[in-house]
N, C-alpha and C positions, 0 to 999 in steps of 0.2 A: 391537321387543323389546330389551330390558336388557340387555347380558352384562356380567359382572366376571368379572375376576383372582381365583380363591378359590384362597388363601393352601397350603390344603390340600391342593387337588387339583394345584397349581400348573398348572391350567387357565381357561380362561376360561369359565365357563358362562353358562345362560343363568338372567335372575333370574327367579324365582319366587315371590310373596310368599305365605307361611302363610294369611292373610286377605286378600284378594284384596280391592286399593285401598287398604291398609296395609298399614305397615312400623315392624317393631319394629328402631330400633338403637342400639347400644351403644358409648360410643369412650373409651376411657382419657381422663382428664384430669391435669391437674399434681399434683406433691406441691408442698403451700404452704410452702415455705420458701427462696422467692426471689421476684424477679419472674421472671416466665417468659420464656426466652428463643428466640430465633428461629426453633428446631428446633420449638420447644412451640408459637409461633402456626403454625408449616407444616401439623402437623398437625391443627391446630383447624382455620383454614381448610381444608385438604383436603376436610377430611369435613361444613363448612360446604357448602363448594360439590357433594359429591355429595348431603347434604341435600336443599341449595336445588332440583337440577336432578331429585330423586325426585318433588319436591311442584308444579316445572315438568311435569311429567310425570302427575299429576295423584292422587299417591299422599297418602295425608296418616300422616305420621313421628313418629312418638312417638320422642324424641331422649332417651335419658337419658346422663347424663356424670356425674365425680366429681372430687371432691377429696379428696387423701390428707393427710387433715388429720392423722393420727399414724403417727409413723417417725422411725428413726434422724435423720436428716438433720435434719428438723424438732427430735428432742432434743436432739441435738447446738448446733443457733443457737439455741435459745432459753436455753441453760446460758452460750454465745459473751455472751448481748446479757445476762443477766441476769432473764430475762422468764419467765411460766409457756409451754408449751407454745401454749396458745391463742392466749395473745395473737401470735405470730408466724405462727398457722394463720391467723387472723381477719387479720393484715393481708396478706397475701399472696394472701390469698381475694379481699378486695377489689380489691387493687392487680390480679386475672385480671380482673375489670370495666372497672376504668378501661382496661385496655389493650386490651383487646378492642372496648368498646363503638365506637371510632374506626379500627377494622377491620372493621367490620361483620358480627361474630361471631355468629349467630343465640343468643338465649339455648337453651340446652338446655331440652326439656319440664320434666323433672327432674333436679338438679344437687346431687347428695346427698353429704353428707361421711359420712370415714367413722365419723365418732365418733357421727354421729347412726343409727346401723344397730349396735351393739354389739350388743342384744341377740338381733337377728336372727344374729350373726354366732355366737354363743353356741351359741343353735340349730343353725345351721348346723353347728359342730365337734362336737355331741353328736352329732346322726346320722351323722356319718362315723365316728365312733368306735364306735356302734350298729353302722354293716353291716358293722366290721371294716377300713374305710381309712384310721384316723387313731388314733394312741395317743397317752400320754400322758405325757412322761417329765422328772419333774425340775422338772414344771409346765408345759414345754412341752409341748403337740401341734405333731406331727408324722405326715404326709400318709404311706403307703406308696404309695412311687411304681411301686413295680413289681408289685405287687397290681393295676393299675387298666391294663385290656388297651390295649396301643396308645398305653402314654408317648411322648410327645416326636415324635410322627407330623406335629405341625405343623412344627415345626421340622426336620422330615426326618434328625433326629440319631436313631443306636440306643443301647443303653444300654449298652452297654461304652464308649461315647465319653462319655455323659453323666455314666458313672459314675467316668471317670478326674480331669473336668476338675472333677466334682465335690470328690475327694478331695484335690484338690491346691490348693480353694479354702477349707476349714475347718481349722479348729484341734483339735486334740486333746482340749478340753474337748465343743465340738458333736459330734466322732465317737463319743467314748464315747456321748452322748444319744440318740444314732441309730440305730435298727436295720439303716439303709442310710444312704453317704451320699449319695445321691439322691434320699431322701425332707426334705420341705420342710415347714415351718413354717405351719401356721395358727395358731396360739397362742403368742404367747410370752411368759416368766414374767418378770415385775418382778423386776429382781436390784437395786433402788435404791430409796429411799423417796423420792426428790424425784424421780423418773419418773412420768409420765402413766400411770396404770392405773387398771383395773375388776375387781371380785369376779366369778370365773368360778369354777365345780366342781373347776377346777387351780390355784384360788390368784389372785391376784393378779398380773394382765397386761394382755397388749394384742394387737390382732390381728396375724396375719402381714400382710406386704403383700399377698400374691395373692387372698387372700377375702373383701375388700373386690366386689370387681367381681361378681365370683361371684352375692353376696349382694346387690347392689344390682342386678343385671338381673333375677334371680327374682323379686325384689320387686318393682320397679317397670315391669315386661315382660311376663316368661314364661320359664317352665323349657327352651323352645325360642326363642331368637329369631334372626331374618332375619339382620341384618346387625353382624359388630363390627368394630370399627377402634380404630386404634393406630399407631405406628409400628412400622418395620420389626425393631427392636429390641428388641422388648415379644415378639415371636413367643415366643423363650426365652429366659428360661423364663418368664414372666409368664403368656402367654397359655396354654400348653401346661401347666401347671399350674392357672389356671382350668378348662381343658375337664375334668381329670382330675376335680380335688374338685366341678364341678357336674354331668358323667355319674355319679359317683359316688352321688352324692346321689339324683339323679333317675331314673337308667336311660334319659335318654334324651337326643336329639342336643342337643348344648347350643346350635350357633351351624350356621347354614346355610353361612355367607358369609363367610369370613375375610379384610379389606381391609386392608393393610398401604402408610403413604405411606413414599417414600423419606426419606434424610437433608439436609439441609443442608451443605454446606459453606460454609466462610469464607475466600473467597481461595481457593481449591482446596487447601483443607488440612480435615480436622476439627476441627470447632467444639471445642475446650480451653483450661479456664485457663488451664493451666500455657503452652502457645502463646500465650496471649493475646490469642487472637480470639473470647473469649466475649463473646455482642453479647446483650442483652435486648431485647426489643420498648420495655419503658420508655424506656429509654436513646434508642431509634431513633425512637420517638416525640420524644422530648425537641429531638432536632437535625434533623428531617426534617417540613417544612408540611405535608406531603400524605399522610394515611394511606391513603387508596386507589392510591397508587402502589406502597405495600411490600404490598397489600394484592393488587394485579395481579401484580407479580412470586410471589408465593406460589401465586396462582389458578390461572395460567396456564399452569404448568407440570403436565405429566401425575402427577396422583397419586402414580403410584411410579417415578418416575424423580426422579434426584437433581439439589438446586438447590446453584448456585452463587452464593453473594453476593457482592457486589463491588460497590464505588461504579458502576464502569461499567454493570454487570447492572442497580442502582438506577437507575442516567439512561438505560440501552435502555428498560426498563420505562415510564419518565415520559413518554418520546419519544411511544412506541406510545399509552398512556392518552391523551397530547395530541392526538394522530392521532384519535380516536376522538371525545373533545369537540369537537374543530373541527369533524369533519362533523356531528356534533349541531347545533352553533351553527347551521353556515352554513342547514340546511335548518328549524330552529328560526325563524330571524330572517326565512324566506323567506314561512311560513301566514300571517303578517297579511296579504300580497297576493296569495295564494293564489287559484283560482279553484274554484266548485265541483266538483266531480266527479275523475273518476279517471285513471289511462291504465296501461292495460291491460297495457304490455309491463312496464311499471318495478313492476308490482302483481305482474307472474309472478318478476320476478326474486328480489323477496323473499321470495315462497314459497319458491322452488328453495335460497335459503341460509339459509333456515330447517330444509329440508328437511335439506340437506349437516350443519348443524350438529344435529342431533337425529340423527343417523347416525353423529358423532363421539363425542357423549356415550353417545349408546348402548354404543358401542363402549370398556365399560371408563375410562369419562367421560374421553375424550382431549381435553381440555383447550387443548391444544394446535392438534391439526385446528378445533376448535370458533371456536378464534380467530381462525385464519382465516376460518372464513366469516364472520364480523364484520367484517372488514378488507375480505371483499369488500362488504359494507352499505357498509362507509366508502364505497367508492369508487362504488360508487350514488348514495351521498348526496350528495357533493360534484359529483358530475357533474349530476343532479340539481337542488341547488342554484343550477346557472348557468345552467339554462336563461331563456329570458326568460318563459315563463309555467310554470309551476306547481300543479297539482289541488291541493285541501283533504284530498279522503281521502286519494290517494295521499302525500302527503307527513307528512302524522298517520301514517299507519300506518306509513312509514321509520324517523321518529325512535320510536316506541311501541315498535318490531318491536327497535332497535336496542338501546332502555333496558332493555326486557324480557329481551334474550339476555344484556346485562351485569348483571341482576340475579342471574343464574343464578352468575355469577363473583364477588355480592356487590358488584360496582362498583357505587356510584348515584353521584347527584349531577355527572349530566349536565347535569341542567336549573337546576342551582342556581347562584346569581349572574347570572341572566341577568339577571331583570327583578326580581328579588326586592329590598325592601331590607333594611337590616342588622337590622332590627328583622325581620321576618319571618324570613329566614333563622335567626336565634336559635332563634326560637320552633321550628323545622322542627327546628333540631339538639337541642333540648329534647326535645321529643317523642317523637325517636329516643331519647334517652337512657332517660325515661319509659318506653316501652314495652320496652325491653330486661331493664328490672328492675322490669317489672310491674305499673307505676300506673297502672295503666290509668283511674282517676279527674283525674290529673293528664293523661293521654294527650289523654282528651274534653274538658276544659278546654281545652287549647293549640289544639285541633283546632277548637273555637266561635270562639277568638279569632281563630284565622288566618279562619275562614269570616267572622267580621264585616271582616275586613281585605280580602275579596274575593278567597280563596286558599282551593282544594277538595281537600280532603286525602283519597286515598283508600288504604286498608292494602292491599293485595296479600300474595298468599304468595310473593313476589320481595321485597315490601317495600315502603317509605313512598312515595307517587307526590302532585304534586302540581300542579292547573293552575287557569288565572283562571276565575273566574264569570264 
């Protein structure tokens, strides 16, 4: 049985899916108007990796994610570069692909912007303003936050607190607009004619940021869903402001499971410009060969517990990944003289750390513990490895058992460069590319070619797997 950290109860419960064998979940994604940086892939993978380990598990995830393709931020650079709005959404949309796809980012089922849900969103602010939680002032809509029973209950703040730190974050012009100021923005009114808007009932605007997410899990989910995630950061008011305007809406529990990953640090400091240790994944791509190394230190670490980056933390990490490929090799290079059959006691031990490691994941997907029991596979394997004779299954099923739990972490490409050559190996990293962003026509092509080349490509829900004819 499953338990999570729910954000809410600030307990661990145990999970329980609505539809039993699936899971509906939801996780914040980037605003495009950067590359995204280090904190932004921590949480992507995070919630990669509890994906990966619901569908290990044998659930099947309808995964929807977004991007905040309109917002300040984004008005802001695009005014900086000269450019309309889009164009700076559209490349930093992209530029979330390239950087991901070589971290092995599962794509999202649905990965909706927000500009393509407008008119849901439209929707969405008339009926809050129908049952009375949202008006309309000035062009803006705005949320009444203390109409709607149990503000800020996620973030465990009351509203005398919410409502001081409120007032000392607006200006005199939003206070007049406000009937509270703790009441928040769905709607906000175009005060510029070279600003990105659309014709709504209030004129001419664009949406708040919080009902973006709202609007896009109802749509592509359920008015109730299982699981959402985000960073710890997003609790408030992002997410505590979701729950408010979709109970609203709906009258009913909007989200079961609140998963929240820790932060990043840089150097043991907070990741800030102005300190100048804002790191991009681009960037860390650009000067670093091996993406599943930055790709293990992000995994590895327990969901909500906080990382430390550091050149050091990046070569522990590389170390440990290396530790793991060698005993891949050593017992990889050993099945060609393999003999048939099995033994018994090296077939229990695998069980027994497979067993340990689906006890750690259970538990709050600790990452951590899990990694361990991998480490102890290492040391089966290698020991293993030097015996002078060797069984066929038992050692298939070491190195499988071993690819299989690091798929879970999104680590592959254990078995790659061994015997492959450069010409194949392409075609394997093509494919991956291909199926990330859905060609699947291009996919079965690559996949006929490798099989004319003597190389059996099979998908997994862990991922691309591949061995000789």
């Amino acid at each position: 049985m499953i338990h999570v950290y729910n954000t809410l109860s600030r307990e661990k419960e145990a999970f329980h899916a609505i539809t039993p064998g699936k899971v509906n979940m939801y996780v914040c994604g980037p605003t495009v108007y950067n590359y995204i940086h280090i904190g932004n892939a921590r949480s992507a993978i995070a919630f990669d990796v509890i994906r990966r380990y619901l569908e290990y598990s044998g659930y099947v995830v309808n995964y929807v994610s977004n991007f905040t393709d309109v917002d300040d931020k984004i008005i802001q650079r695009a005014r900086e570069e000269g450019v309309d709005e889009m164009t700076i959404a559209d490349k930093y949309a992209k530029a979330f692909d390239e950087d991901t796809i070589p971290l092995n980012i599962k794509p999202a089922t649905t990965r909706s912007r927000a500009t393509a849900v407008i008119p849901d969103i439209i929707a969405f602010v008339e009926d809050l303003i129908h049952k009375g939680y949202a008006y309309e002032s000035a062009g803006d809509v705005y949320f009444r936050a203390k109409k709607f029973k149990g503000y800020g209950i996620l973030a465990h703040q009351d509203l005398a607190e919410m409502e001081a730190n409120a007032d000392g974050r607006l200006d005199d012009q939003e206070l007049t607009r406000k009937e509270d100021p703790i009441d928040f923005a769905v709607w906000k009114a175009s005060h510029s004619s070279d600003e990105i808007s659309w014709v709504s009932p209030w004129g001419k605007g664009r949406p708040g940021w919080h009902i973006e997410c709202s609007v896009m899990a109802q749509k592509y989910l359920a008015d109730t869903i299982d699981i959402h995630g985000g960073g710890i950061d997003l609790a408030f008011p992002h997410h505590t402001n979701e729950i408010a305007q979709s109970e609203a809406r709906t009258g009913q529990t909007f989200v079961n499971y609140w998963l929240h990953n820790g932060f990043v640090n840089v150097n043991d400091e907070k990741m800030s410009k102005s300190l100048g240790n804002f790191t991009t994944v681009h960037d860390m791509l650009a000067h670093y060969d091996d993406p599943m190394v930055i790709r293990y230190l992000l995994a590895t670490t327990q969901y909500r517990r906080p990382i430390n980056y550091t050149p050091d933390t990046l070569e522990q990490a590389r170390a440990e990944l290396e530790r793991i490929r060698t005993a891949y090799r050593n017992v990889f290079f050993r099945i060609r003289t393999a003999k048939t059959g099995h033994d018994d006691s090296v077939d229990y031990a695998i069980a027994e750390h497979i067993s340990h490691f689906r006890e750690a994941m259970d538990d709050d997907f600790n990452t951590q513990n899990a990694i361990a029991s991998i480490f102890e596979l290492v040391t089966i394997a290698n020991n293993y490895a030097s015996h002078d004779e060797i069984k066929l299954d038992t050692a298939t099923r070491l190195i499988h058992t071993i690819a299989d739990l690091m798929n879970v972490f999104g680590i592959n490409g254990l078995s790659e460069h061994l015997t492959l050559s450069a010409e194949a190996q392409a075609l394997l990293d093509k494919r991956v590319q291909a199926r990330a962003v859905r060609d699947f026509n291009l996919s079965d092509q690559l996949r006929d070619q490798l099989s004319d080349m003597g190389i059996i490509v099979e998908d997994t829900t862990q991922g691309q797997r591949w061995h000789h004819a």
